[in-house]
C-alpha positions as CSV (number, residue, x, y, z in Angstrom):
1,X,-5.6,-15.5,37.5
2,X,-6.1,-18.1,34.8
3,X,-4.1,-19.1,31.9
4,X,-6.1,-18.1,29.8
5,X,-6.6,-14.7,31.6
6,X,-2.6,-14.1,31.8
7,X,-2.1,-14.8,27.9
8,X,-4.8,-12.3,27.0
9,X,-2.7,-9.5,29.3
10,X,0.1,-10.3,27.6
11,X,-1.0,-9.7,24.3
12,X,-2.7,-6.5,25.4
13,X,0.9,-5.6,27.0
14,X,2.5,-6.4,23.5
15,X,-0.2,-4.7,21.4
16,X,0.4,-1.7,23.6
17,X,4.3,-1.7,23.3
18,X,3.6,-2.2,19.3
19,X,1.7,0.9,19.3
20,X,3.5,3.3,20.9
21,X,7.2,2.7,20.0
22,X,8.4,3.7,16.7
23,X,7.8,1.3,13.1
24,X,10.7,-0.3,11.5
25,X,11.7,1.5,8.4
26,X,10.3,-0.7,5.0
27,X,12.7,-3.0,3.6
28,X,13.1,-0.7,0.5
29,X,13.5,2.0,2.3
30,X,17.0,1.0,4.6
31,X,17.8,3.8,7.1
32,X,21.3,5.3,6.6
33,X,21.1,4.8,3.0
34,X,23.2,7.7,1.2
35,X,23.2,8.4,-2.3
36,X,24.9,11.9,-3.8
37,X,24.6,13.4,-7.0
38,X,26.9,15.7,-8.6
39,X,26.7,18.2,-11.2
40,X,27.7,17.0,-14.7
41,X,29.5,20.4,-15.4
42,X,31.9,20.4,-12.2
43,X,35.6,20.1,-12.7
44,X,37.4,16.8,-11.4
45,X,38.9,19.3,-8.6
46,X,35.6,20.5,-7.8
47,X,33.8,17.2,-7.9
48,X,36.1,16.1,-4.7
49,X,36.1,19.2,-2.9
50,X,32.3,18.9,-2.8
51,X,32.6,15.0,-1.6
52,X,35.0,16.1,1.3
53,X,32.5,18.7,2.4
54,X,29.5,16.4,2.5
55,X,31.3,14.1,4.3
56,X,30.9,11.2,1.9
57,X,31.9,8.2,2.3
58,X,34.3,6.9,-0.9
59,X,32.4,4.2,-1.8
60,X,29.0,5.7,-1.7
61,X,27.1,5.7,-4.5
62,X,27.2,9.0,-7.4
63,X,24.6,10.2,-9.8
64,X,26.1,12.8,-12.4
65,X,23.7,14.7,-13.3
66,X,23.6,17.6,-16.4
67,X,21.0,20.2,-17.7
68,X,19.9,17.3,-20.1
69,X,19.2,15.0,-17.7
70,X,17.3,17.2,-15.8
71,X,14.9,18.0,-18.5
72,X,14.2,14.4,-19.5
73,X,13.1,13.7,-15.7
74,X,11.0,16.3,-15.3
75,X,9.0,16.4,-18.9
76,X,8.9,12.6,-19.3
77,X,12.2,10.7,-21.0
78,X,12.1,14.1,-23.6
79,X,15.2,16.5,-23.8
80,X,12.5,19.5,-25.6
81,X,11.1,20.6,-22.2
82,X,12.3,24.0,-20.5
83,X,15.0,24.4,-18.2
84,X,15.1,23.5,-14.0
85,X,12.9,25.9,-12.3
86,X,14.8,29.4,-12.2
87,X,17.0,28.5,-15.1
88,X,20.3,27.2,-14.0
89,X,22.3,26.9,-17.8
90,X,25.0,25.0,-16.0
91,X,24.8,22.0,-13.8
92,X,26.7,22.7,-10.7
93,X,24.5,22.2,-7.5
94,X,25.0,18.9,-5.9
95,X,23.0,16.9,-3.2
96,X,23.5,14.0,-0.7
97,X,20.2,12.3,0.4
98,X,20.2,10.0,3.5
99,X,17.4,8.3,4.4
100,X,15.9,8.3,8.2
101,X,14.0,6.6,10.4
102,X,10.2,7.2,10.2
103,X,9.0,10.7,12.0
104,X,12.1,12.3,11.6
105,X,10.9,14.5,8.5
106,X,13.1,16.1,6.1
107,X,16.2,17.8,7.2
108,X,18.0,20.5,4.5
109,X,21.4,22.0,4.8
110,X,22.3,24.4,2.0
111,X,25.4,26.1,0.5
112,X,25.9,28.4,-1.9
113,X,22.5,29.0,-3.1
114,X,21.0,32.3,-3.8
115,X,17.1,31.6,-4.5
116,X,16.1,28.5,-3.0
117,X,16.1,28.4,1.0
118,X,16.5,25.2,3.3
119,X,12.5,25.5,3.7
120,X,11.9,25.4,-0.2
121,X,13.6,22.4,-1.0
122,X,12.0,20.7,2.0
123,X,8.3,22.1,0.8
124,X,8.9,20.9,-2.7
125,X,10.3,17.1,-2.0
126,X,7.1,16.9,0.3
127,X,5.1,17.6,-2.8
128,X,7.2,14.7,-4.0
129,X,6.7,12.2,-2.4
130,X,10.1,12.5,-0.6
131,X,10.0,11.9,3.5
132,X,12.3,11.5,6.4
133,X,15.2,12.1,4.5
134,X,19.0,14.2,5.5
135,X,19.8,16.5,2.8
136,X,22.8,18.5,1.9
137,X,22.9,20.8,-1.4
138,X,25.6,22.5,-2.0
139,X,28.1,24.2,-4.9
140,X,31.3,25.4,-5.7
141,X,29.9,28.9,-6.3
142,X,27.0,30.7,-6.0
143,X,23.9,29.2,-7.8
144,X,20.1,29.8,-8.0
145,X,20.1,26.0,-6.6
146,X,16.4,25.3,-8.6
147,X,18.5,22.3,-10.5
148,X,19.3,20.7,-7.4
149,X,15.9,19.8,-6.5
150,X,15.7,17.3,-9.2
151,X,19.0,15.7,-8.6
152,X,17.2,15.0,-4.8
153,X,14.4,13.4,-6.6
154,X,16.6,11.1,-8.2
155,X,18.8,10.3,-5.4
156,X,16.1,9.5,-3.6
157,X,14.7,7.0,-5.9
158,X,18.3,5.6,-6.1
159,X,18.2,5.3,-1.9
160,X,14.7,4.4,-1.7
161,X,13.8,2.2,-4.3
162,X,10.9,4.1,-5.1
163,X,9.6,5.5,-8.2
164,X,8.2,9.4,-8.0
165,X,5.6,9.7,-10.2
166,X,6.0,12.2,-13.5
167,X,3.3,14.4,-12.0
168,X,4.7,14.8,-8.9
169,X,8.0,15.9,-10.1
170,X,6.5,18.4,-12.4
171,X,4.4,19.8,-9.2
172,X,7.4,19.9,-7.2
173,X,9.6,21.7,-9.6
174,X,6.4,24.2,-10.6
175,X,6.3,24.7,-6.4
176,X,9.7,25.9,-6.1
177,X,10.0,28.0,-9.4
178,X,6.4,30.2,-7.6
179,X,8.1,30.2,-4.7
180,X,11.3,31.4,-5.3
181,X,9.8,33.9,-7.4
182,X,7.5,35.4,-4.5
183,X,10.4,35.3,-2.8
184,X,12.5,37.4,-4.9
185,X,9.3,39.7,-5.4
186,X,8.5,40.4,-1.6
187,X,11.7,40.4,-0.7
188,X,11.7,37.5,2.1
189,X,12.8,34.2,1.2
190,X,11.9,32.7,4.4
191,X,8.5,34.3,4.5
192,X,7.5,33.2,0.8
193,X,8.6,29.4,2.4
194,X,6.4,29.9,5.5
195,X,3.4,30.7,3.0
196,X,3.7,27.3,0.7
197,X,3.9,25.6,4.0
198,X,1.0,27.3,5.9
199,X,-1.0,27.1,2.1
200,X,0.1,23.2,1.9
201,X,-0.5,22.7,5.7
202,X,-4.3,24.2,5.1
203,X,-4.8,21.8,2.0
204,X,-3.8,18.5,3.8
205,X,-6.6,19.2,6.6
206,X,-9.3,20.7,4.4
207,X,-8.6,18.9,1.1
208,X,-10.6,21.0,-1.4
209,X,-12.2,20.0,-4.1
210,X,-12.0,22.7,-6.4
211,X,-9.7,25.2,-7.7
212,X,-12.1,28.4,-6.0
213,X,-11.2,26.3,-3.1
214,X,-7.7,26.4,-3.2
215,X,-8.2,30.2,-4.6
216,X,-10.1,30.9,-1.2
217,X,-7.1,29.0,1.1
218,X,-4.5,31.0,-0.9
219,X,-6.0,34.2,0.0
220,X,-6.8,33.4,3.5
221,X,-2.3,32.7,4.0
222,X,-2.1,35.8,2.0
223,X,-4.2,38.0,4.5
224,X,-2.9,36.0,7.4
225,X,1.2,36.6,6.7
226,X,0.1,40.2,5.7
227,X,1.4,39.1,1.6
228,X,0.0,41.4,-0.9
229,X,-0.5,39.5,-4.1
230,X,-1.7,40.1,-7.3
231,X,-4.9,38.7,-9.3
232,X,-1.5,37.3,-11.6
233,X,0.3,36.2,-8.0
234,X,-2.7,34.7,-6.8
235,X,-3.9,33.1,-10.5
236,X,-0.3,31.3,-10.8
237,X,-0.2,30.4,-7.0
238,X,-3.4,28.5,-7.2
239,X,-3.0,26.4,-10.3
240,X,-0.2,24.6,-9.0
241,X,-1.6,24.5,-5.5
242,X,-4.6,22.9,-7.4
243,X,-2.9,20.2,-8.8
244,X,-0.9,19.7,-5.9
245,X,-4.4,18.8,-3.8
246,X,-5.4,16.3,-6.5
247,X,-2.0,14.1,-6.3
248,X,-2.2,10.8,-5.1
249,X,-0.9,11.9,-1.3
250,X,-1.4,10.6,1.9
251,X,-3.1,13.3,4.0
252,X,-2.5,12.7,7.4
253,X,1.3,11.9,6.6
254,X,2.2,14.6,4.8
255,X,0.3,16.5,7.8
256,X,2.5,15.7,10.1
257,X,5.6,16.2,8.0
258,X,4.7,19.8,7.8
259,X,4.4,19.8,11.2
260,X,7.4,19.3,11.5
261,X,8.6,21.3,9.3
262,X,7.1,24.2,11.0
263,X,8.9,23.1,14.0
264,X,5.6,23.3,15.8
265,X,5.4,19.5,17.5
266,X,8.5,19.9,19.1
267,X,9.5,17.0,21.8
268,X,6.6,14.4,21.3
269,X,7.3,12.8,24.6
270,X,6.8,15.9,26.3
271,X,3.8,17.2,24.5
272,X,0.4,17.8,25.8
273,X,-1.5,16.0,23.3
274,X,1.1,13.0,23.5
275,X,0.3,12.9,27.3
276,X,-3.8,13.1,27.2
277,X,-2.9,9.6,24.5
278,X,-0.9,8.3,27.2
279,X,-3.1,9.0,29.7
280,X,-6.2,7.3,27.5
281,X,-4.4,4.4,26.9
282,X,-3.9,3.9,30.3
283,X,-6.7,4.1,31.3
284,X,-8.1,1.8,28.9
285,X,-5.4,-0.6,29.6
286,X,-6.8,0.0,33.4
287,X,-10.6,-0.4,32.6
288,X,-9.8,-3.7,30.7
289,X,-7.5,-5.3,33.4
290,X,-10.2,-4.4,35.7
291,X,-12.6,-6.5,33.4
292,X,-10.2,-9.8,32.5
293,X,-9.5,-10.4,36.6
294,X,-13.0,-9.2,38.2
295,X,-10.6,-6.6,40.5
């Protein structure tokens, strides 16, 4: 084989490595990094307690965060906006965010919250621009946990180095309060959280154009997850499904996030779909060697 032949295999064998193993996480986004924010209204006592049962480290870095606060992030640098989602009047719930490596998706542990399940909070920080990320809300006593979302979004621009945009925020905040609420009104938490993500899931691969659109996929979940909703239900459902389809979102990312989410990729190495790639890249690979040394 010539030397020129041999260097071209090479870089085919390199290219092919490059493509299949896993990308290095952005130098502004560092894997491992872990940021917490606590609730401006917990007792010193408290504050600790919550710290020992996140497991965080004593030098990692705090946000406090209070019912103030939370309204100038989500209605733009103004304290005149309304409350969290749901209402909290106290700022208890806590969160520690830790940044993963690419493809993991987002992870949620919760405790001691009444409204917002594991799936919710996961839904809603998608809708935010939030990926691949540990999290861990939590509170000294029972709370609705809708504040906690935000003091996510803002430990994750701490850990990231990324700004999430003011509409963004407000979608994801909007998301969880319709959520929750069709939660509390069909009486299944989990099932209300399966329907954002199926309605979500739907919007990413057919990325309507209008809000009938939208209207039509909403309906469609509905009927599928046997969800009776109201001309109200449906009205509320699809305005901020709407303006969640015209954020500034990568498609095929957030796609397979939600997969993920629904737990429906499972191992990847295992997978039929990551064998029949496998199987085409070899081949390929086969065809070209075939082609470089005339065998």
């Amino acid at each position: 084989m010539s030397m020129k032949k041999s260097s071209i295999l090479a870089l085919v064998f390199v290219f092919l490595f490059a493509a299949v193993l896993p990308q290095t996480v952005s130098a502004d986004a560092v894997t491992g990094k872990t940021v917490v924010t606590l609730g401006a209204d917990l007792t010193p006592e408290q504050r600790q307690s919550i710290l020992q049962e996140m497991k965080a480290d004593s030098n990692v870095q705090t946000i406090d965060v209070g019912i103030d606060d939370i309204r100038q992030y989500l209605h733009g640098g103004t304290s005149t906006g309304n409350a969290p989602a749901g209402g909290d009047n106290k700022a208890y719930s806590s969160a520690k965010i830790t940044l993963t490596d690419p493809g993991n998706g987002i992870k949620v542990q919760a405790n001691n919250v009444t409204r917002v399940t594991e799936q919710m909070y996961a839904n809603a920080l998608l809708t935010a621009g939030v990926q691949d990320a540990d999290v861990h809300v939590t509170s000294p006593k029972p709370v609705t946990g809708t504040a906690a979302l935000t003091g996510i979004m803002m430990a994750f621009e701490k850990a990231s180095n990324k700004q999430i945009s003011q509409e963004q925020r407000q979608v994801a905040n909007e998301e969880m309060k319709q959520t929750s609420e069709l939660g509390q009104k069909i009486g299944d938490k989990d099932k209300a959280a399966e329907f954002m993500t199926q309605v979500k899931d739907e919007i990413a691969k057919q990325q309507p154009k209008s809000k009938e659109e939208v209207r039509d996929i909403i309906v469609n979940v509905a009927g599928d997850l046997n969800i009776n909703l109201n001309d109200q239900d449906i009205n509320n459902i699809t305005n901020v499904m709407f303006q969640f389809s015209q954020l500034n979102i990568d498609w095929d990312s957030l796609g397979s996030q939600l997969e993920k989410l629904k737990g429906s990729l499972g191992d990847l190495a295992n997978s039929e779909e990551a064998q029949g790639f496998l199987d085409k890249i070899l081949a390929w690979l086969s065809d070209l060697i075939h082609s470089l040394t005339g065998k």
